[in-house]
C-alpha beads as a LAMMPS data file, in Angstrom:
LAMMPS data file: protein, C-alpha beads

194 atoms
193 bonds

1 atom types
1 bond types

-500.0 500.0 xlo xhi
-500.0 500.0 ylo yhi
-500.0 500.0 zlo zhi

Masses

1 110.0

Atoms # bond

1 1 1 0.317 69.046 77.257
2 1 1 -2.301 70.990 75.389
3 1 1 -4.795 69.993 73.053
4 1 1 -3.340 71.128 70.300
5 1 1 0.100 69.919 71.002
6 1 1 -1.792 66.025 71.527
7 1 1 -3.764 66.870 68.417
8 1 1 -0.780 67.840 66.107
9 1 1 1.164 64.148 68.068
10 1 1 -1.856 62.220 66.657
11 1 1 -1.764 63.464 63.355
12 1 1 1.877 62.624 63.122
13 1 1 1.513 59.667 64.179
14 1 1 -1.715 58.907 62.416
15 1 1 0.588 60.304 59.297
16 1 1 3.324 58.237 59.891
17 1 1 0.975 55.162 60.314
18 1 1 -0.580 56.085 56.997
19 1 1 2.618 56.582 55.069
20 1 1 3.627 53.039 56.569
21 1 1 0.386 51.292 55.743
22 1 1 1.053 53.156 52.037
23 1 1 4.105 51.422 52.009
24 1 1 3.770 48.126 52.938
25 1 1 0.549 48.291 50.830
26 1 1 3.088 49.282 47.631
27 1 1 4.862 46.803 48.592
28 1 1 1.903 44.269 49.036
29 1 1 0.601 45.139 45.276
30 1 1 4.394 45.331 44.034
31 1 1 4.514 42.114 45.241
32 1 1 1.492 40.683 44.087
33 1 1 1.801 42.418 40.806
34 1 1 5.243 40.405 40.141
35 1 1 3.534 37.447 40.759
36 1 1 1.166 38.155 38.648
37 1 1 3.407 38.873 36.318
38 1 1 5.543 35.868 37.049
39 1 1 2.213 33.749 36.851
40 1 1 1.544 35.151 33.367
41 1 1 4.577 34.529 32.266
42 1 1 4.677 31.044 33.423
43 1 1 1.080 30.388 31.977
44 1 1 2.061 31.942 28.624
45 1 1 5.362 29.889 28.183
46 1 1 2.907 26.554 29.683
47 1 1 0.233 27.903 26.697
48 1 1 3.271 28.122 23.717
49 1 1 4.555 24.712 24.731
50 1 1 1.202 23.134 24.463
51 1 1 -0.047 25.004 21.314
52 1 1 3.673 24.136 19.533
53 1 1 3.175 20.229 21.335
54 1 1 -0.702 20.897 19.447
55 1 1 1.182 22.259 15.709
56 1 1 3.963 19.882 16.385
57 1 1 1.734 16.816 16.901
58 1 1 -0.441 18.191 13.467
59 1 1 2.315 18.469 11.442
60 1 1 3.426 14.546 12.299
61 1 1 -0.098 13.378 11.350
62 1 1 -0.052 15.084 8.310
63 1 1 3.163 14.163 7.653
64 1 1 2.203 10.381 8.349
65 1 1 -1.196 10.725 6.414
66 1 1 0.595 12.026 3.130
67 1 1 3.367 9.217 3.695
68 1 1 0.310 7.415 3.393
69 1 1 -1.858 8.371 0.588
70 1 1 1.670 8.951 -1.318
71 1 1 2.358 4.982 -0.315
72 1 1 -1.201 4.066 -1.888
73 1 1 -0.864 6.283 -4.972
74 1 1 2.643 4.730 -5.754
75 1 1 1.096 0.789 -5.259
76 1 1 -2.122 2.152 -7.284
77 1 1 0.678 3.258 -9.953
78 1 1 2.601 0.022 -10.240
79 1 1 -0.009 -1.979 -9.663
80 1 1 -2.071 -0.225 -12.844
81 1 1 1.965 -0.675 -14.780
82 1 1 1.458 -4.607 -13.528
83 1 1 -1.785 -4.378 -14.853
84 1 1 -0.880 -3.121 -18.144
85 1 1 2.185 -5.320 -18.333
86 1 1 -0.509 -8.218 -17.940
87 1 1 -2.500 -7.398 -21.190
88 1 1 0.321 -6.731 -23.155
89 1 1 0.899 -10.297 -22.166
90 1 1 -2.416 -11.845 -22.876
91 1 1 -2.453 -9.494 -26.176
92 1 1 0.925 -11.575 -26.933
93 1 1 -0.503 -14.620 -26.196
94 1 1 -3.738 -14.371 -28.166
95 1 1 -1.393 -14.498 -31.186
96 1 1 0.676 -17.869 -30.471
97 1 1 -1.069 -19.797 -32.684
98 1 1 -0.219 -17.389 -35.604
99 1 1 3.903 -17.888 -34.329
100 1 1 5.661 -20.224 -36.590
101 1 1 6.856 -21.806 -33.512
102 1 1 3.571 -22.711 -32.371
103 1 1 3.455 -26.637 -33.554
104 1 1 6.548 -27.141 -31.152
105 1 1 4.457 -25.250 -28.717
106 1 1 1.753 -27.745 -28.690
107 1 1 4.039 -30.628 -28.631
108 1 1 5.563 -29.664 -26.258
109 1 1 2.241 -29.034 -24.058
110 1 1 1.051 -32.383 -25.135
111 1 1 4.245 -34.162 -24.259
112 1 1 3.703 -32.428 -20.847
113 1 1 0.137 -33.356 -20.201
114 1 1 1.316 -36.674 -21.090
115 1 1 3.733 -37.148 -18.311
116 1 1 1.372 -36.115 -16.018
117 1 1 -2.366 -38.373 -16.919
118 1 1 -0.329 -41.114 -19.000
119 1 1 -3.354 -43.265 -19.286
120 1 1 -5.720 -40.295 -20.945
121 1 1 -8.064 -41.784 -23.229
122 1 1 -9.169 -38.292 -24.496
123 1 1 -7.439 -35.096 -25.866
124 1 1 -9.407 -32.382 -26.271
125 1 1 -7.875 -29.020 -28.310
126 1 1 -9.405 -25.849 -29.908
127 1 1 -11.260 -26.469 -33.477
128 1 1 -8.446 -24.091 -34.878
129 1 1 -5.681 -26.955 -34.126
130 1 1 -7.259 -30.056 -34.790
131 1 1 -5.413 -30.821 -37.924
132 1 1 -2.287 -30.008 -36.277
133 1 1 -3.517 -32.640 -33.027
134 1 1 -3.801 -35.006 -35.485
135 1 1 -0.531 -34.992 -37.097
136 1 1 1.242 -34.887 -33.888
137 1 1 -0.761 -37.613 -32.357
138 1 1 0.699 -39.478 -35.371
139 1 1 4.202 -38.287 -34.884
140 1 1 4.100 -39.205 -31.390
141 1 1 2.436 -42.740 -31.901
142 1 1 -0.267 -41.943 -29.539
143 1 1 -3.798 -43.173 -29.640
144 1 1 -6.363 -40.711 -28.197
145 1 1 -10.101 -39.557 -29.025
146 1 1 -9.094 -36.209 -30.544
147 1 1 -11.936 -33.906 -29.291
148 1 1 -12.284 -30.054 -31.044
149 1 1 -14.306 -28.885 -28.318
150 1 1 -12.213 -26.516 -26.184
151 1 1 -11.934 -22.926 -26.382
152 1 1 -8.275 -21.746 -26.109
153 1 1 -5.726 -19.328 -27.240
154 1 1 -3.482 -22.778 -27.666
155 1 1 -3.219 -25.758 -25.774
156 1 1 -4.459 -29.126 -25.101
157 1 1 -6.768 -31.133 -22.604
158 1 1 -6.163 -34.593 -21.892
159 1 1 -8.816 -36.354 -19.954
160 1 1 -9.145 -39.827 -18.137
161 1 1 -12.158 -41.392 -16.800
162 1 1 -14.353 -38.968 -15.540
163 1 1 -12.549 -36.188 -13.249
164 1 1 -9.140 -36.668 -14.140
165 1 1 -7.944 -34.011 -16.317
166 1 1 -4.624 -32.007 -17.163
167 1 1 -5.333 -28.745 -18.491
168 1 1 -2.308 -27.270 -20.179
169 1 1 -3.469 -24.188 -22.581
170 1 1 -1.784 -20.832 -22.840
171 1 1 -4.167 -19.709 -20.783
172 1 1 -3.732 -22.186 -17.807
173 1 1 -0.232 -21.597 -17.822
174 1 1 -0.577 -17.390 -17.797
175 1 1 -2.637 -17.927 -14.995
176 1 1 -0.170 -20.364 -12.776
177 1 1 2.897 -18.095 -13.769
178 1 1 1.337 -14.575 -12.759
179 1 1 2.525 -14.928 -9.373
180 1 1 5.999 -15.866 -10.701
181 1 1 5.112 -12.230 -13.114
182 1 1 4.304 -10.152 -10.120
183 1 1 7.795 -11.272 -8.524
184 1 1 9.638 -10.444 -12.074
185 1 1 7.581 -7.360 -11.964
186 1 1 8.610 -6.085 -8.888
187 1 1 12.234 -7.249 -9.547
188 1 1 12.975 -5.001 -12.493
189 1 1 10.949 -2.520 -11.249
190 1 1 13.489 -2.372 -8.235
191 1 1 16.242 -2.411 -10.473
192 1 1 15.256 -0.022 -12.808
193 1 1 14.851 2.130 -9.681
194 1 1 18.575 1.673 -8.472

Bonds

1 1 1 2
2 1 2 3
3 1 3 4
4 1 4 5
5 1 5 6
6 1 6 7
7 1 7 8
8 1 8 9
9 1 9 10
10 1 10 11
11 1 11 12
12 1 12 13
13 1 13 14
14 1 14 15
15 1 15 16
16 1 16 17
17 1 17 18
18 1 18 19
19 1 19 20
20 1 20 21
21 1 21 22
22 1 22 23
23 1 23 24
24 1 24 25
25 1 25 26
26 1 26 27
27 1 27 28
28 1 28 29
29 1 29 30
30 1 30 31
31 1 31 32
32 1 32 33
33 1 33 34
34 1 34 35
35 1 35 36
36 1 36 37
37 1 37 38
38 1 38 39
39 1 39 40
40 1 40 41
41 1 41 42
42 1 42 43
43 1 43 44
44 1 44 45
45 1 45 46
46 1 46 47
47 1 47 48
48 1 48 49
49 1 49 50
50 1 50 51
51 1 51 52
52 1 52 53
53 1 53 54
54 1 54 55
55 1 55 56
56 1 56 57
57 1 57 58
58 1 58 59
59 1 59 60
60 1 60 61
61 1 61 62
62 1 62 63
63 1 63 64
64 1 64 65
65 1 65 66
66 1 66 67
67 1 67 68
68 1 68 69
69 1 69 70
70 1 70 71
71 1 71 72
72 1 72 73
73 1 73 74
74 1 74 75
75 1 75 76
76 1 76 77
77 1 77 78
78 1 78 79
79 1 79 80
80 1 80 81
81 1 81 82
82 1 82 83
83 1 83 84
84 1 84 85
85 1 85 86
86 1 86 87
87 1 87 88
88 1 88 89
89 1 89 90
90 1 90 91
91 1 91 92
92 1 92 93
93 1 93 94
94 1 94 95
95 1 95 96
96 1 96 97
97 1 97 98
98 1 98 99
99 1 99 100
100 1 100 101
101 1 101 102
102 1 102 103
103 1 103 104
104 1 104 105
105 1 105 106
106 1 106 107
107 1 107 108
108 1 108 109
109 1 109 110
110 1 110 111
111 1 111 112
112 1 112 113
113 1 113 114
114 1 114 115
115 1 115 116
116 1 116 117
117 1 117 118
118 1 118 119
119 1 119 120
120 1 120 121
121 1 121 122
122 1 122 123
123 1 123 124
124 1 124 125
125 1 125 126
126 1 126 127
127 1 127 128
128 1 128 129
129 1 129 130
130 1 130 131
131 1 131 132
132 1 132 133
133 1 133 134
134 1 134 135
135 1 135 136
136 1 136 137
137 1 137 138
138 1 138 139
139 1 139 140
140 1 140 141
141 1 141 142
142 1 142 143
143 1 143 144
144 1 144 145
145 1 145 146
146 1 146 147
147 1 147 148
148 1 148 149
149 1 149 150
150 1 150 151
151 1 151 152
152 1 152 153
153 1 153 154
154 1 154 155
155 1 155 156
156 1 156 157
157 1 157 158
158 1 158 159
159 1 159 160
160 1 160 161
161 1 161 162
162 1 162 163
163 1 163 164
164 1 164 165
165 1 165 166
166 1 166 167
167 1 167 168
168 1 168 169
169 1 169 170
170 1 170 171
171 1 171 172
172 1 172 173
173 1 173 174
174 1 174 175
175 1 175 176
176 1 176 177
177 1 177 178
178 1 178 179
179 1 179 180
180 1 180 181
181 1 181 182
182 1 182 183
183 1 183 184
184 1 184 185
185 1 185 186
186 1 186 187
187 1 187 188
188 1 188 189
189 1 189 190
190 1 190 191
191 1 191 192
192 1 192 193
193 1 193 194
């Protein structure tokens, strides 16, 4: 075999070996590129599902914090009406004495604070209803120190001894009934809602 004839065998074969190593190495890259590509892919669909977990996961706390501050600004709201509904109550109240019914009013507080410190010695009302203390005192054929010390919208005080005292004014009794108010409040608030 000559040289050349060897020569031109190797460079086949070196050829051949080349154009197999070029394949297999396409191939190889192909391969790897699809994984690549396959990997991306994955870590891009992994990525989306986390970020729109992430916006998902925002959008509930938001959600929840607005539930919340809308929660507070509603029991601000009807607390403030409560509020409101209050004074108009006191404002009412502050005028009692001027009602026509107020003499039954104050008999029927002192008959109450009666029934509960039957041996009072002492009755103490507001300067403005002494007169009126008086007469009813009569009417009622009580004996008591009538006192015109206490400050009141309308009431009476009757005292025993020293520490034993039933305070029935309209002021006690606004005071006692506002939880009884809130619970009215909320009632026809509810309904009125309906």
């Amino acid at each position: 075999m000559a040289l050349s004839d060897l020569l031109a065998g190797l460079k086949a074969e070196a050829a051949s070996e080349r154009d197999r190593l070029d394949a297999e190495t396409s191939a190889e890259v192909a391969r790897i590129h699809a994984a690549a590509q396959a990997d991306a892919h994955l870590f891009r669909d992994e990525a989306l599902r986390a970020l729109e977990d992430e916006l998902q996961l925002e959008a509930e706390t938001r959600r929840a914090r607005a539930r919340v501050a809308a929660a507070a600004v509603v029991r601000q709201a009807r607390e403030d009406a409560f509020h409101d509904c209050l004074a108009e109550v006191r404002r009412r109240l502050e005028t009692v004495r001027e009602s026509s019914s107020y003499p039954t009013v104050l008999r029927a507080l002192l008959r109450e604070s009666l029934a509960v410190l039957p041996a009072a010695t002492v009755i103490r009302v507001d300067p403005r209803d002494e007169r009126l203390a008086a007469d009813l005192l009569a009417e009622l054929d009580v004996e008591l120190e009538l006192v015109a010390t206490l400050e009141t919208g309308g009431g009476v005080e009757v005292a025993y001894g020293e520490g034993h005292i039933a305070r029935n004014t309209v002021e006690e009794r606004f005071a006692n009934a506002e939880p009884a108010l809130r619970l009215l409040f909320a009632r026809a608030r509810d309904v009125e809602v309906s």
